[in-house]
C-alpha positions as CSV (number, residue, x, y, z in Angstrom):
1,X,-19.8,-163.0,-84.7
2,X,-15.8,-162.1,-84.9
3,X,-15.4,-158.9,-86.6
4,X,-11.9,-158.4,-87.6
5,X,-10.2,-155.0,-88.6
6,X,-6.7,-155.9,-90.6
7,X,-4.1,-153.9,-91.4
8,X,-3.6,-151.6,-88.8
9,X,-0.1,-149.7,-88.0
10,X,-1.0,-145.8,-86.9
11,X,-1.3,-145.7,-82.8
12,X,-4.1,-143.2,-82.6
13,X,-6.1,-145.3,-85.5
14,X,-5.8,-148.4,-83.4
15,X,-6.9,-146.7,-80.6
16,X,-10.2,-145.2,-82.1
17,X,-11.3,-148.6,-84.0
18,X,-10.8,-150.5,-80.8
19,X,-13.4,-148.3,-79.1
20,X,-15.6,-149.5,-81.7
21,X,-16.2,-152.9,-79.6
22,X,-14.5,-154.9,-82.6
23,X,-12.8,-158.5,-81.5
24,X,-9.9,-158.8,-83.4
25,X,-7.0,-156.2,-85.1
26,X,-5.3,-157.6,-87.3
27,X,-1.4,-156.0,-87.9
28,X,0.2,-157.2,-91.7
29,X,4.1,-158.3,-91.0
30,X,4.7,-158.5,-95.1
31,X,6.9,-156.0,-96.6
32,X,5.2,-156.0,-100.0
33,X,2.1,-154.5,-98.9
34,X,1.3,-151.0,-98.4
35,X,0.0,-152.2,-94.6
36,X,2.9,-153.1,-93.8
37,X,3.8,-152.2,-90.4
38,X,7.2,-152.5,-89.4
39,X,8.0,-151.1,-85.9
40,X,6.1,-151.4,-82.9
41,X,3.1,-148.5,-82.4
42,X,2.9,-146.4,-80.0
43,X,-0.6,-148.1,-79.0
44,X,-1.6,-151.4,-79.5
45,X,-5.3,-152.6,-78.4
46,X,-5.9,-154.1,-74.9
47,X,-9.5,-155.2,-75.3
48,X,-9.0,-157.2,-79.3
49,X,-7.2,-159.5,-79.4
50,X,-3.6,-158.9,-81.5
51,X,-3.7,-161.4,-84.9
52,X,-0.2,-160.8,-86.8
53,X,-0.7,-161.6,-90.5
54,X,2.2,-163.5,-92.1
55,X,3.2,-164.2,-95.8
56,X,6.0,-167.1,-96.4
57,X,8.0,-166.0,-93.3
58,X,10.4,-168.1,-91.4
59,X,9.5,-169.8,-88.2
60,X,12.0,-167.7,-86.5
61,X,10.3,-164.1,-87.7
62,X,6.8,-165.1,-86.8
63,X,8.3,-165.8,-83.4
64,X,9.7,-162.4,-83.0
65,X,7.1,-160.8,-84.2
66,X,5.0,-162.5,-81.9
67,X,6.3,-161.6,-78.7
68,X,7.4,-158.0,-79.7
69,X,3.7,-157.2,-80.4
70,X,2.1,-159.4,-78.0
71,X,0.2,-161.5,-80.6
72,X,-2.3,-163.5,-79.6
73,X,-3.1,-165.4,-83.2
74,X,-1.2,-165.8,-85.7
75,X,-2.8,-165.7,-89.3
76,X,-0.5,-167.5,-92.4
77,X,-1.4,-166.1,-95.8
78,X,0.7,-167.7,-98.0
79,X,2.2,-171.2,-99.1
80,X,2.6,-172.8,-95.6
81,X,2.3,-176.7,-95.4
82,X,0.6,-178.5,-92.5
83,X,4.3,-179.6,-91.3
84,X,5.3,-175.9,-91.3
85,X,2.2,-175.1,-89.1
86,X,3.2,-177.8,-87.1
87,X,6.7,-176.7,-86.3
88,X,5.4,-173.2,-86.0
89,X,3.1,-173.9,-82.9
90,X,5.9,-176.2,-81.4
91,X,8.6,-173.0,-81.6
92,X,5.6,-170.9,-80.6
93,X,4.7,-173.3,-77.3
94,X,8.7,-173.2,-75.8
95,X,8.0,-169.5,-75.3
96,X,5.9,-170.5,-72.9
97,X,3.0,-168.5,-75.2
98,X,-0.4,-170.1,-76.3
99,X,-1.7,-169.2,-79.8
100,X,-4.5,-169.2,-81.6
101,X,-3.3,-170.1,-85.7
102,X,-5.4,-168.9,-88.9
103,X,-4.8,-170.2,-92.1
104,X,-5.7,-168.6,-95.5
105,X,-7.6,-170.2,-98.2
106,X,-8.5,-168.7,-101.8
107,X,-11.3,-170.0,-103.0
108,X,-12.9,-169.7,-106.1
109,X,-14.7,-173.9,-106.8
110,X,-16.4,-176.1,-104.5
111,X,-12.8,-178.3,-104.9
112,X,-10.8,-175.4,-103.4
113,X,-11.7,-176.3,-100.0
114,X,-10.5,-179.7,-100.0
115,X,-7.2,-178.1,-99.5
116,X,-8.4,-177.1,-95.7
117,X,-8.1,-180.6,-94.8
118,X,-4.9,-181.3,-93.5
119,X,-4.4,-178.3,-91.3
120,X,-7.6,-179.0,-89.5
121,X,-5.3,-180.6,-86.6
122,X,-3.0,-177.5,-86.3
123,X,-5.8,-174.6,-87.1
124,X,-8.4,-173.3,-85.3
125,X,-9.8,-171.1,-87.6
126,X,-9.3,-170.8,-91.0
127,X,-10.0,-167.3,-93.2
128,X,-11.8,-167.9,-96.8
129,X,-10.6,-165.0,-99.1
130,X,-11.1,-164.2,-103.1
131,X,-8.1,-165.4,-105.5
132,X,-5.5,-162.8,-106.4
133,X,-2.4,-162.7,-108.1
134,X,-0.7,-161.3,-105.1
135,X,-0.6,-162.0,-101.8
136,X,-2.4,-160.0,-98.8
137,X,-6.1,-160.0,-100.7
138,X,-7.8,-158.7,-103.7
139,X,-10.5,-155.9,-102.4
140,X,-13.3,-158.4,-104.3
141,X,-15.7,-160.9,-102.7
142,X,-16.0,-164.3,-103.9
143,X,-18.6,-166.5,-104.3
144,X,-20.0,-167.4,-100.9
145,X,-22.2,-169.8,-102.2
146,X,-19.3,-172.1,-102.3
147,X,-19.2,-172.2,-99.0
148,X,-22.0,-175.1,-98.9
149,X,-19.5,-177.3,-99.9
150,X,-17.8,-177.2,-96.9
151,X,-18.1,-179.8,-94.6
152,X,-15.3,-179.4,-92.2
153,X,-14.5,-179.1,-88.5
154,X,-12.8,-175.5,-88.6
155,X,-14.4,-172.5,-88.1
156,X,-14.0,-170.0,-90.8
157,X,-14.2,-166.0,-91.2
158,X,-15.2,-164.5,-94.4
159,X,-12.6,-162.3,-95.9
160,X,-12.0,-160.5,-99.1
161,X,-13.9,-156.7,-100.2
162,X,-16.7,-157.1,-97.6
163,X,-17.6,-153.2,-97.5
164,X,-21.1,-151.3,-96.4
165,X,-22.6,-152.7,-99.3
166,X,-22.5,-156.3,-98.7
167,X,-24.9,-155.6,-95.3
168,X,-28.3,-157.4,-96.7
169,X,-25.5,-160.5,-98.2
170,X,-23.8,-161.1,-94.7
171,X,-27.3,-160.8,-93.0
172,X,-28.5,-163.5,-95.1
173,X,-24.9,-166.0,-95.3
174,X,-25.5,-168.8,-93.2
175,X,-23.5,-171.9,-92.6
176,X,-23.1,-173.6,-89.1
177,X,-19.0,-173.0,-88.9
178,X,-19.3,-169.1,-89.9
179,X,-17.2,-167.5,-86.8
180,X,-17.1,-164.0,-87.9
181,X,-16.0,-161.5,-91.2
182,X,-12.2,-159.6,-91.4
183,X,-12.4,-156.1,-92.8
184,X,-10.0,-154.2,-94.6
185,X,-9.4,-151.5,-97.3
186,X,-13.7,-150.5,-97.9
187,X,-13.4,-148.9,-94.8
188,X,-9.8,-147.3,-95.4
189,X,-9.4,-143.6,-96.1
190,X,-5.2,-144.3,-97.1
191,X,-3.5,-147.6,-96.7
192,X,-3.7,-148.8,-93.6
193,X,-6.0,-146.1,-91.8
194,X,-9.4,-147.0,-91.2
195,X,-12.6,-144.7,-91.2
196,X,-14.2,-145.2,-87.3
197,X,-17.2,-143.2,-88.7
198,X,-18.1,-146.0,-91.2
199,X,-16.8,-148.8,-89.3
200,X,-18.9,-147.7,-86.5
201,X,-22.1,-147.6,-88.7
202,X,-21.6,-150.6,-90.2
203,X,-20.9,-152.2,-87.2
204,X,-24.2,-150.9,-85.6
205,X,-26.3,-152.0,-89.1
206,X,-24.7,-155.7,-88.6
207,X,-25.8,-156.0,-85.4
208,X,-28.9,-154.8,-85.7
209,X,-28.6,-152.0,-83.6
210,X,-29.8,-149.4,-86.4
């Protein structure tokens, strides 16, 4: 199982959290948030895999972004069409740079996934997250029941307020396509510093090494 850690910016936070044996970091490139990391770190990981988070931004920002921090997937939260996604990787590919791209779903009915259906050719993996007003995620869990429903060919990651407590839920959630869970502000102790205490012990519980 992927286990993602999002919204990372302070070097010697990165650092610890990598040690943790997590898969992917992901690092929030919208201003809005209070994760928003806007120069490069002095550390960024070597062993997870770099996924830069992306609200509404243009082509030519993602691109930046991407080669100044090394990206290697790029996750879109926001209103991006198929044909976007499609110009996106085609801007990405003349840099001579393979990526892997994430697309964002809120779901909250069984119909809410029908949406996923054309980006299946330009994703290869998509993230199910709980509806908010804003953009960058709500801190709740949705209904993974829901998740049924979904019949697709992408693999997915769970997203939205998983925290310590949702252990025995994630232990139980099964579905053929679930690739792994992103984690986020239950394990913060300030906006975009993470707890490698807690992680850690979660971590351990998930696996079953505890």
């Amino acid at each position: 199982m992927i286990i993602k850690v999002c919204g990372m910016r302070e070097a010697e936070n990165i650092r610890a959290i990598e040690l943790l044996g997590i898969h992917w970091m992901g690092f929030i490139f919208y201003p809005p948030s209070p994760r928003y990391i806007e120069k490069l770190p002095d550390y960024l990981p070597v062993s997870a895999r770099r996924v830069g988070v992306f609200v509404n931004e243009s082509i030519e920002n993602i691109v930046y972004r991407t080669i100044e921090f090394g990206l290697n997937a790029i996750q879109l939260h926001g209103k991006e069409t198929p044909d976007f996604c499609k110009e996106l990787l085609r801007a990405i590919h003349t840099t001579g740079k393979e990526i892997i791209l994430i697309k964002a779903f809120s779901i909250a009915k069984k119909t809410d996934l029908i949406y996923t259906v054309p980006y299946e050719a330009y994703c290869q993996y998509f993230l199910f997250d709980t509806p908010c007003q804003s953009y960058g995620g709500s801190g709740e869990t949705f209904n993974w029941k829901i998740l049924s429903e979904y019949h697709g060919n992408i693999p997915f990651l769970l997203s939205g307020g998983i925290g310590y407590n949702h252990i025995r839920a994630l232990q139980e959630f099964e579905h053929p396509l679930w690739a792994g869970i992103d984690l986020n502000s239950c394990f913060e102790i300030r906006p975009a510093y993470k707890d490698p205490s807690l992680l850690q012990e979660f971590i351990q519980k998930i696996n079953g090494e505890v």
